[in-house]
GUGULO-110731 format. One line per field, with one value per residue: residue in one letter; x negated, y, z negated of N, C-alpha, C in turn; residue number from 1. Coordinates in Angstrom, 2 decimals, decimal comma, padded with zeros to 5 digits. Last residue first. Example, Ala and Ser with C-alpha at 12.3 -4.5 7.8 and 13.67 -1.06 7.14 Angstrom:
residu S / A $
n_x -012,85 / -013,19 $
n_y -002,25 / -005,69 $
n_z -007,08 / -007,80 $
ca_x -013,67 / -012,30 $
ca_y -001,06 / -004,50 $
ca_z -007,14 / -007,80 $
c_x -012,90 / -013,20 $
c_y 000,03 / -003,30 $
c_z -007,87 / -007,80 $
num 2 / 1 $
***
This chain:
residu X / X / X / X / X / X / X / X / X / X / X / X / X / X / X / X / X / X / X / X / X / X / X / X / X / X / X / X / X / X / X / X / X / X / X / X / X / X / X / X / X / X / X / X / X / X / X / X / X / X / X / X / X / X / X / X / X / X / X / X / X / X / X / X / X / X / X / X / X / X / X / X / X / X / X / X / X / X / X / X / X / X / X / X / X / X / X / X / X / X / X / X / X / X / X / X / X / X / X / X / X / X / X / X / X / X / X / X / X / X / X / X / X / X / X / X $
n_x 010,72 / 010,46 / 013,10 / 013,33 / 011,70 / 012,03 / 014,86 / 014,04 / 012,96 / 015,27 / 016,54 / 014,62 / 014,27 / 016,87 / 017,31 / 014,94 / 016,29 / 019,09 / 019,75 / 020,89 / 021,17 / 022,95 / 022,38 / 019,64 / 018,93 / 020,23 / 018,29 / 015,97 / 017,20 / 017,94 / 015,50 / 013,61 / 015,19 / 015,46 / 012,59 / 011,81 / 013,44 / 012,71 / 010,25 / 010,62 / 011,97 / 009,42 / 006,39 / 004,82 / 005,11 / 005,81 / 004,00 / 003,15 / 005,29 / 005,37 / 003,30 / 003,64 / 006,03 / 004,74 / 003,42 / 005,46 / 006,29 / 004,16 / 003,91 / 006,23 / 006,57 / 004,71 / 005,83 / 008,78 / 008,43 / 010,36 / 010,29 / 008,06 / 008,47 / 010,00 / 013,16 / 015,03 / 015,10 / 014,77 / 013,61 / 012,24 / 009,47 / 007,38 / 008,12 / 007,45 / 004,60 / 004,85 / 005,83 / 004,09 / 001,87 / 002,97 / 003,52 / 000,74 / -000,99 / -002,18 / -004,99 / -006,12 / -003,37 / -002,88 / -005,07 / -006,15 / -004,46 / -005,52 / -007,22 / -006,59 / -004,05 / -004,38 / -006,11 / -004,07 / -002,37 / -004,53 / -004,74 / -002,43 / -002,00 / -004,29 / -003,45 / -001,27 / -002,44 / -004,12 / -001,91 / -000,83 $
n_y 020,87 / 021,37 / 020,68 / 018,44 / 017,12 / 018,68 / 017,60 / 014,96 / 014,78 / 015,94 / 013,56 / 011,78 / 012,97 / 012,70 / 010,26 / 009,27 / 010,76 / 009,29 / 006,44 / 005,27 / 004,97 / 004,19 / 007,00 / 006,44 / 005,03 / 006,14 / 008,71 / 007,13 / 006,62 / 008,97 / 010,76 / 009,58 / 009,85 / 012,42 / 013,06 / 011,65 / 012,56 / 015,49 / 015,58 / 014,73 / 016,86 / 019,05 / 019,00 / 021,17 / 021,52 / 019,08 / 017,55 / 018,07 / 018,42 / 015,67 / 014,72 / 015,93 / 014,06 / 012,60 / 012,94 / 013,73 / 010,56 / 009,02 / 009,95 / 009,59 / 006,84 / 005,92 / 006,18 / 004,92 / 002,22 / 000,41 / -003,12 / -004,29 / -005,69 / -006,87 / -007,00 / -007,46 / -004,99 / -001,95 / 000,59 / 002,21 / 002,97 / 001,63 / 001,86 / 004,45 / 004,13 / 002,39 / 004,89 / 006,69 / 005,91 / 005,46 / 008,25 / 009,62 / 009,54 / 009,87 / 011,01 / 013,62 / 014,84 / 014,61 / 014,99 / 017,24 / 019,43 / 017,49 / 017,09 / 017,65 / 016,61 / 014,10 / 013,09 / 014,00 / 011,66 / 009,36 / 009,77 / 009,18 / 006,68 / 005,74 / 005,71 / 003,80 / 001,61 / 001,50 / 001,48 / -001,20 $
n_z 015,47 / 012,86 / 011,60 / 011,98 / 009,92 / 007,68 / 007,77 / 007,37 / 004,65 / 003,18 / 002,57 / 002,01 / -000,93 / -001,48 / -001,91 / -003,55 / -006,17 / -006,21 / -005,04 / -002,99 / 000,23 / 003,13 / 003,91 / 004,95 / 006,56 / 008,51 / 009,02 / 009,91 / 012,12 / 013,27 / 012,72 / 014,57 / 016,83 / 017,06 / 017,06 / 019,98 / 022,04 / 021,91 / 022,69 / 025,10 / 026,39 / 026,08 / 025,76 / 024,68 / 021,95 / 020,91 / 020,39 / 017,73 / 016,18 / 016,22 / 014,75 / 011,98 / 011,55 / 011,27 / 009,19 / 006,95 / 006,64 / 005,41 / 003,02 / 001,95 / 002,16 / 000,68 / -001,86 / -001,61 / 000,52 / 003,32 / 003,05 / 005,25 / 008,85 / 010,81 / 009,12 / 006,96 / 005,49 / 006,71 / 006,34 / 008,94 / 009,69 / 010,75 / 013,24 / 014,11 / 014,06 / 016,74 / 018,04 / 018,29 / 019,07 / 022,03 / 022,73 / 021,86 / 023,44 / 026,92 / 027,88 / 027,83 / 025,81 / 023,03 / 021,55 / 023,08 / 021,18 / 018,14 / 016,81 / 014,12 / 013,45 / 014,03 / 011,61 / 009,52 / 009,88 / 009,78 / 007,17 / 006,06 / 007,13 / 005,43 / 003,32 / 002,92 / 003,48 / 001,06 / -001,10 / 000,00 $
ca_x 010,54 / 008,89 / 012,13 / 013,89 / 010,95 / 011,13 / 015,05 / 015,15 / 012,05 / 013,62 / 016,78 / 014,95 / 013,34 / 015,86 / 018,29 / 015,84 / 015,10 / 018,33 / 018,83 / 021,58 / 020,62 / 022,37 / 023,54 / 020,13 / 018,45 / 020,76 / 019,74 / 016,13 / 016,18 / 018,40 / 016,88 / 013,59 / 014,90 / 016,33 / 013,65 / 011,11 / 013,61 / 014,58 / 010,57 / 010,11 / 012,12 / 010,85 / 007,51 / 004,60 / 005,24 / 006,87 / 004,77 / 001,86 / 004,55 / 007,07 / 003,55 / 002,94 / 006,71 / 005,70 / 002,75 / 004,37 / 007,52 / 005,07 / 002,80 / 005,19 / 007,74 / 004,70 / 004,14 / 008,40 / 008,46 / 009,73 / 011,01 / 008,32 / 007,60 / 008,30 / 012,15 / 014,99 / 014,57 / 015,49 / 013,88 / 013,19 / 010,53 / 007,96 / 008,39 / 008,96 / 005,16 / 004,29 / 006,59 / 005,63 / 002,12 / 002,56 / 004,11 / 002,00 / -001,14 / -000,74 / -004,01 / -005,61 / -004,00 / -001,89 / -003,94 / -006,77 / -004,00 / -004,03 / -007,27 / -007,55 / -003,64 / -003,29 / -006,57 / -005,56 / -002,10 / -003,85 / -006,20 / -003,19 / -001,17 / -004,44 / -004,40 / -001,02 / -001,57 / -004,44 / -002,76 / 000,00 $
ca_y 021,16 / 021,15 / 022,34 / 019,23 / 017,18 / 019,14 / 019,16 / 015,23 / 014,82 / 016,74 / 014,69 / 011,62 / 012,78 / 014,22 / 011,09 / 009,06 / 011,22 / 010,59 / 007,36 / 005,95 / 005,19 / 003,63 / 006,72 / 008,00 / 004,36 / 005,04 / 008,70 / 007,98 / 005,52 / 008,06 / 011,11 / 009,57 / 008,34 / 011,19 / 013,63 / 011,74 / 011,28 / 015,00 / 016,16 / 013,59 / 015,58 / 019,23 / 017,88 / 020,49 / 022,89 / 020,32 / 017,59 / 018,08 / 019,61 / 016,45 / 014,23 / 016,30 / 015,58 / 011,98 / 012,41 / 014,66 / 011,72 / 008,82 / 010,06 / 010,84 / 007,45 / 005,49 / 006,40 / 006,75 / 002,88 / 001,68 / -001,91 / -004,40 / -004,51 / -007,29 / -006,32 / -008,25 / -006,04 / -002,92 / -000,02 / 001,64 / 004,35 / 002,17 / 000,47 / 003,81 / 004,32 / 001,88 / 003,46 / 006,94 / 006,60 / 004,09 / 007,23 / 010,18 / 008,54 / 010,28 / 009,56 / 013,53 / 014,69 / 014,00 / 013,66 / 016,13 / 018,45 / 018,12 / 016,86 / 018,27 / 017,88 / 014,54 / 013,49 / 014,42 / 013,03 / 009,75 / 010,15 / 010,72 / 007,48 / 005,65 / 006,42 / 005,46 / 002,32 / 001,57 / 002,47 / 000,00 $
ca_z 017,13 / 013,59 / 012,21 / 012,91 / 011,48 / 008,32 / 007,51 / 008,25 / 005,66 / 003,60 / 003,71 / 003,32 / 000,08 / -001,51 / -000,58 / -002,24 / -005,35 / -005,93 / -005,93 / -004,36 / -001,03 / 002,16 / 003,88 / 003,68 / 005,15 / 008,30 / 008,41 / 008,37 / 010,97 / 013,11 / 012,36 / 012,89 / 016,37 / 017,82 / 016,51 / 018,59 / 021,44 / 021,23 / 021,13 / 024,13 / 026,26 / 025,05 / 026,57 / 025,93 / 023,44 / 021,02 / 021,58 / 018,85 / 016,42 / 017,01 / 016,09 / 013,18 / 011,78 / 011,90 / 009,72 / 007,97 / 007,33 / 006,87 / 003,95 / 001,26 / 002,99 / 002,22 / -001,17 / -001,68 / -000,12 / 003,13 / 002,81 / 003,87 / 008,02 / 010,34 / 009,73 / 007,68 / 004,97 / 007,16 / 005,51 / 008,48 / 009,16 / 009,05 / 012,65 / 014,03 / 013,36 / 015,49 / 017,96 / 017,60 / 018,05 / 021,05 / 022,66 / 021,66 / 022,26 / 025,85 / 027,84 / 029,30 / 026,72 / 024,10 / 021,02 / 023,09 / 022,67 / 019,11 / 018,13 / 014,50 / 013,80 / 015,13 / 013,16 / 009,87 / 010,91 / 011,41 / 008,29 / 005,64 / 007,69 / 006,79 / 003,50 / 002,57 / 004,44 / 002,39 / -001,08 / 000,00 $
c_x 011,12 / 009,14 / 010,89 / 013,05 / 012,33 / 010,81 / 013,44 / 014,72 / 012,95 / 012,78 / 015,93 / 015,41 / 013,76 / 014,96 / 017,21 / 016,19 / 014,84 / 017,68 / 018,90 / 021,19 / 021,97 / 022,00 / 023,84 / 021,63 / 019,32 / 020,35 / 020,56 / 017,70 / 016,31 / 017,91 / 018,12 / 014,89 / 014,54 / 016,53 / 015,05 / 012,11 / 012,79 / 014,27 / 011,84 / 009,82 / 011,84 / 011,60 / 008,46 / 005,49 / 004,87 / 006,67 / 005,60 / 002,61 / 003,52 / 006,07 / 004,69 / 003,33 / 005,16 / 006,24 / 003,34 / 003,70 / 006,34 / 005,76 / 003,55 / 004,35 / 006,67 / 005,64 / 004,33 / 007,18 / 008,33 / 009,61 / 009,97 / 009,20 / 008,73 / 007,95 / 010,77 / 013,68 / 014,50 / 014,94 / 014,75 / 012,92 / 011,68 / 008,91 / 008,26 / 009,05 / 006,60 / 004,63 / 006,02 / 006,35 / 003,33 / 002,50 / 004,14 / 003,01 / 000,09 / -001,01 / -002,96 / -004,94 / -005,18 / -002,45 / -003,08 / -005,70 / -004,81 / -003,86 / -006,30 / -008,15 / -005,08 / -003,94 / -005,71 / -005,88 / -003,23 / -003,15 / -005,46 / -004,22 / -001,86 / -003,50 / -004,55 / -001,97 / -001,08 / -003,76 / -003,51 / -000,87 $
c_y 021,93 / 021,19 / 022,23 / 020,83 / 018,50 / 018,49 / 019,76 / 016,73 / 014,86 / 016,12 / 015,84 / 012,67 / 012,36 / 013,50 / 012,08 / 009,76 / 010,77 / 011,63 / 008,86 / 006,45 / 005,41 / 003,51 / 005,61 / 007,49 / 005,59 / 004,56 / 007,17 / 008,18 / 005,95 / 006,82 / 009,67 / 010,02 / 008,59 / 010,08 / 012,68 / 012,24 / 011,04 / 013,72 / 015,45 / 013,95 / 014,94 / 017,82 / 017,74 / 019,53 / 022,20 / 021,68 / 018,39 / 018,43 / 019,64 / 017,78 / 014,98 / 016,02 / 016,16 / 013,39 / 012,64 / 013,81 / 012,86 / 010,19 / 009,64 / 010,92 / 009,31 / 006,47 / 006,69 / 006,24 / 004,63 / 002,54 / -000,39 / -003,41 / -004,50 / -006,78 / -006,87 / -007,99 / -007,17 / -004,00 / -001,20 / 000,63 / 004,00 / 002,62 / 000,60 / 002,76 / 004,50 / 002,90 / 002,78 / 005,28 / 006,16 / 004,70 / 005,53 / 008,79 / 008,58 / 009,19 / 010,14 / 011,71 / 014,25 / 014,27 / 013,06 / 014,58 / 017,53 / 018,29 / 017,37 / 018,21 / 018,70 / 016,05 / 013,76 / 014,68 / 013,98 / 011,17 / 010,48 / 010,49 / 009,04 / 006,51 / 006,99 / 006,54 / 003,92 / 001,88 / 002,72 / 001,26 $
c_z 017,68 / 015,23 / 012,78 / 013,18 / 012,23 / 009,45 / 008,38 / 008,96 / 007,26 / 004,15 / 004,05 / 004,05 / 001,62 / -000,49 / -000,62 / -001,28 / -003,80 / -005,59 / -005,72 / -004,96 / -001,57 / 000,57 / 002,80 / 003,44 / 004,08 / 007,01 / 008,10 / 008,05 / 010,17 / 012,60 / 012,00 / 012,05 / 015,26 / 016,83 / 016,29 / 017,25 / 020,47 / 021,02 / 020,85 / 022,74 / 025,14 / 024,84 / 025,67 / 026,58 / 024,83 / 022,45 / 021,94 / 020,04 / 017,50 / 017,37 / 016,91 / 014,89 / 012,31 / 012,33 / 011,21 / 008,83 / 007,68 / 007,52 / 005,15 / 002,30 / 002,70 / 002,80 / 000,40 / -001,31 / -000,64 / 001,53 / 002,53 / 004,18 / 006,53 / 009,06 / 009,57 / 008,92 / 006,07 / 006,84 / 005,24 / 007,58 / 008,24 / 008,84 / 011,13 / 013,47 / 012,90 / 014,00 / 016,71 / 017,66 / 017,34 / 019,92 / 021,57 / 021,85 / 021,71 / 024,64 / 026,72 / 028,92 / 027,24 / 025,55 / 022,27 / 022,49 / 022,78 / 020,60 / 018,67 / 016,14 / 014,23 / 014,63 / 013,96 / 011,18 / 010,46 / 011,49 / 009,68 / 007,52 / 007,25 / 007,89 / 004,86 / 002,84 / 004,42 / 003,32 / 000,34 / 000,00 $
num 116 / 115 / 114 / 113 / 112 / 111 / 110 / 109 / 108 / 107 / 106 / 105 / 104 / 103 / 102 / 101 / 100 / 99 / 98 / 97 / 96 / 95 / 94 / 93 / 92 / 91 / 90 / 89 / 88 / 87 / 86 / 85 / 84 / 83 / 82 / 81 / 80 / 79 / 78 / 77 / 76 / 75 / 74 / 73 / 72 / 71 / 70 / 69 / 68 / 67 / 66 / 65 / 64 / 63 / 62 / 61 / 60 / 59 / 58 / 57 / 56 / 55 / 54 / 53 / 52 / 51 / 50 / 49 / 48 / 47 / 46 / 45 / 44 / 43 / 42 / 41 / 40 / 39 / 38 / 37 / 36 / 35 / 34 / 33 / 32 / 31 / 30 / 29 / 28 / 27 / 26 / 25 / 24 / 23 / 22 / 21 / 20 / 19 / 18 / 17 / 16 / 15 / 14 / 13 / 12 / 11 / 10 / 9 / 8 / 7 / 6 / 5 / 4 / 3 / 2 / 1 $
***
Protein backbone atom coordinates (compact mmCIF):
# COMPACT_ATOMS: atom_id res chain seq x y z
CA UNK A 1 0.00 0.00 0.00
CA UNK A 2 2.76 2.47 1.08
CA UNK A 3 4.44 1.57 -2.39
CA UNK A 4 1.57 2.32 -4.44
CA UNK A 5 1.02 5.46 -2.57
CA UNK A 6 4.40 6.42 -3.50
CA UNK A 7 4.44 5.65 -6.79
CA UNK A 8 1.17 7.48 -7.69
CA UNK A 9 3.19 10.72 -5.64
CA UNK A 10 6.20 10.15 -8.29
CA UNK A 11 3.85 9.75 -11.41
CA UNK A 12 2.10 13.03 -10.91
CA UNK A 13 5.56 14.42 -9.87
CA UNK A 14 6.57 13.49 -13.16
CA UNK A 15 3.29 14.54 -15.13
CA UNK A 16 3.64 17.88 -13.80
CA UNK A 17 7.55 18.27 -14.50
CA UNK A 18 7.27 16.86 -18.13
CA UNK A 19 4.03 18.12 -19.11
CA UNK A 20 4.00 18.45 -22.67
CA UNK A 21 6.77 16.13 -23.09
CA UNK A 22 3.94 13.66 -21.02
CA UNK A 23 1.89 14.00 -24.10
CA UNK A 24 4.00 14.69 -26.72
CA UNK A 25 5.61 13.53 -29.30
CA UNK A 26 4.01 9.56 -27.84
CA UNK A 27 0.74 10.28 -25.85
CA UNK A 28 1.14 8.54 -22.26
CA UNK A 29 -2.00 10.18 -21.66
CA UNK A 30 -4.11 7.23 -22.66
CA UNK A 31 -2.56 4.09 -21.05
CA UNK A 32 -2.12 6.60 -18.05
CA UNK A 33 -5.63 6.94 -17.60
CA UNK A 34 -6.59 3.46 -17.96
CA UNK A 35 -4.29 1.88 -15.49
CA UNK A 36 -5.16 4.32 -13.36
CA UNK A 37 -8.96 3.81 -14.03
CA UNK A 38 -8.39 0.47 -12.65
CA UNK A 39 -7.96 2.17 -9.05
CA UNK A 40 -10.53 4.35 -9.16
CA UNK A 41 -13.19 1.64 -8.48
CA UNK A 42 -13.88 -0.02 -5.51
CA UNK A 43 -15.49 -2.92 -7.16
CA UNK A 44 -14.57 -6.04 -4.97
CA UNK A 45 -14.99 -8.25 -7.68
CA UNK A 46 -12.15 -6.32 -9.73
CA UNK A 47 -8.30 -7.29 -10.34
CA UNK A 48 -7.60 -4.51 -8.02
CA UNK A 49 -8.32 -4.40 -3.87
CA UNK A 50 -11.01 -1.91 -2.81
CA UNK A 51 -9.73 1.68 -3.13
CA UNK A 52 -8.46 2.88 0.12
CA UNK A 53 -8.40 6.75 1.68
CA UNK A 54 -4.14 6.40 1.17
CA UNK A 55 -4.70 5.49 -2.22
CA UNK A 56 -7.74 7.45 -2.99
CA UNK A 57 -5.19 10.84 -1.26
CA UNK A 58 -2.80 10.06 -3.95
CA UNK A 59 -5.07 8.82 -6.87
CA UNK A 60 -7.52 11.72 -7.33
CA UNK A 61 -4.37 14.66 -7.97
CA UNK A 62 -2.75 12.41 -9.72
CA UNK A 63 -5.70 11.98 -11.90
CA UNK A 64 -6.71 15.58 -11.78
CA UNK A 65 -2.94 16.30 -13.18
CA UNK A 66 -3.55 14.23 -16.09
CA UNK A 67 -7.07 16.45 -17.01
CA UNK A 68 -4.55 19.61 -16.42
CA UNK A 69 -1.86 18.08 -18.85
CA UNK A 70 -4.77 17.59 -21.58
CA UNK A 71 -6.87 20.32 -21.02
CA UNK A 72 -5.24 22.89 -23.44
CA UNK A 73 -4.60 20.49 -25.93
CA UNK A 74 -7.51 17.88 -26.57
CA UNK A 75 -10.85 19.23 -25.05
CA UNK A 76 -12.12 15.58 -26.26
CA UNK A 77 -10.11 13.59 -24.13
CA UNK A 78 -10.57 16.16 -21.13
CA UNK A 79 -14.58 15.00 -21.23
CA UNK A 80 -13.61 11.28 -21.44
CA UNK A 81 -11.11 11.74 -18.59
CA UNK A 82 -13.65 13.63 -16.51
CA UNK A 83 -16.33 11.19 -17.82
CA UNK A 84 -14.90 8.34 -16.37
CA UNK A 85 -13.59 9.57 -12.89
CA UNK A 86 -16.88 11.11 -12.36
CA UNK A 87 -18.40 8.06 -13.11
CA UNK A 88 -16.18 5.52 -10.97
CA UNK A 89 -16.13 7.98 -8.37
CA UNK A 90 -19.74 8.70 -8.41
CA UNK A 91 -20.76 5.04 -8.30
CA UNK A 92 -18.45 4.36 -5.15
CA UNK A 93 -20.13 8.00 -3.68
CA UNK A 94 -23.54 6.72 -3.88
CA UNK A 95 -22.37 3.63 -2.16
CA UNK A 96 -20.62 5.19 1.03
CA UNK A 97 -21.58 5.95 4.36
CA UNK A 98 -18.83 7.36 5.93
CA UNK A 99 -18.33 10.59 5.93
CA UNK A 100 -15.10 11.22 5.35
CA UNK A 101 -15.84 9.06 2.24
CA UNK A 102 -18.29 11.09 0.58
CA UNK A 103 -15.86 14.22 1.51
CA UNK A 104 -13.34 12.78 -0.08
CA UNK A 105 -14.95 11.62 -3.32
CA UNK A 106 -16.78 14.69 -3.71
CA UNK A 107 -13.62 16.74 -3.60
CA UNK A 108 -12.05 14.82 -5.66
CA UNK A 109 -15.15 15.23 -8.25
CA UNK A 110 -15.05 19.16 -7.51
CA UNK A 111 -11.13 19.14 -8.32
CA UNK A 112 -10.95 17.18 -11.48
CA UNK A 113 -13.89 19.23 -12.91
CA UNK A 114 -12.13 22.34 -12.21
CA UNK A 115 -8.89 21.15 -13.59
CA UNK A 116 -10.54 21.16 -17.13
Amino acid sequence: LTEMVALLNILEVFMKHTAEGYIHPVDFVRPTSETLAKLLCSNPSSEVSPITSEIRSALYPCWAELVGLVTPVNPQLVSELVQNFVDKVGSDLVKADEADEIASMAMGIVTIINRA
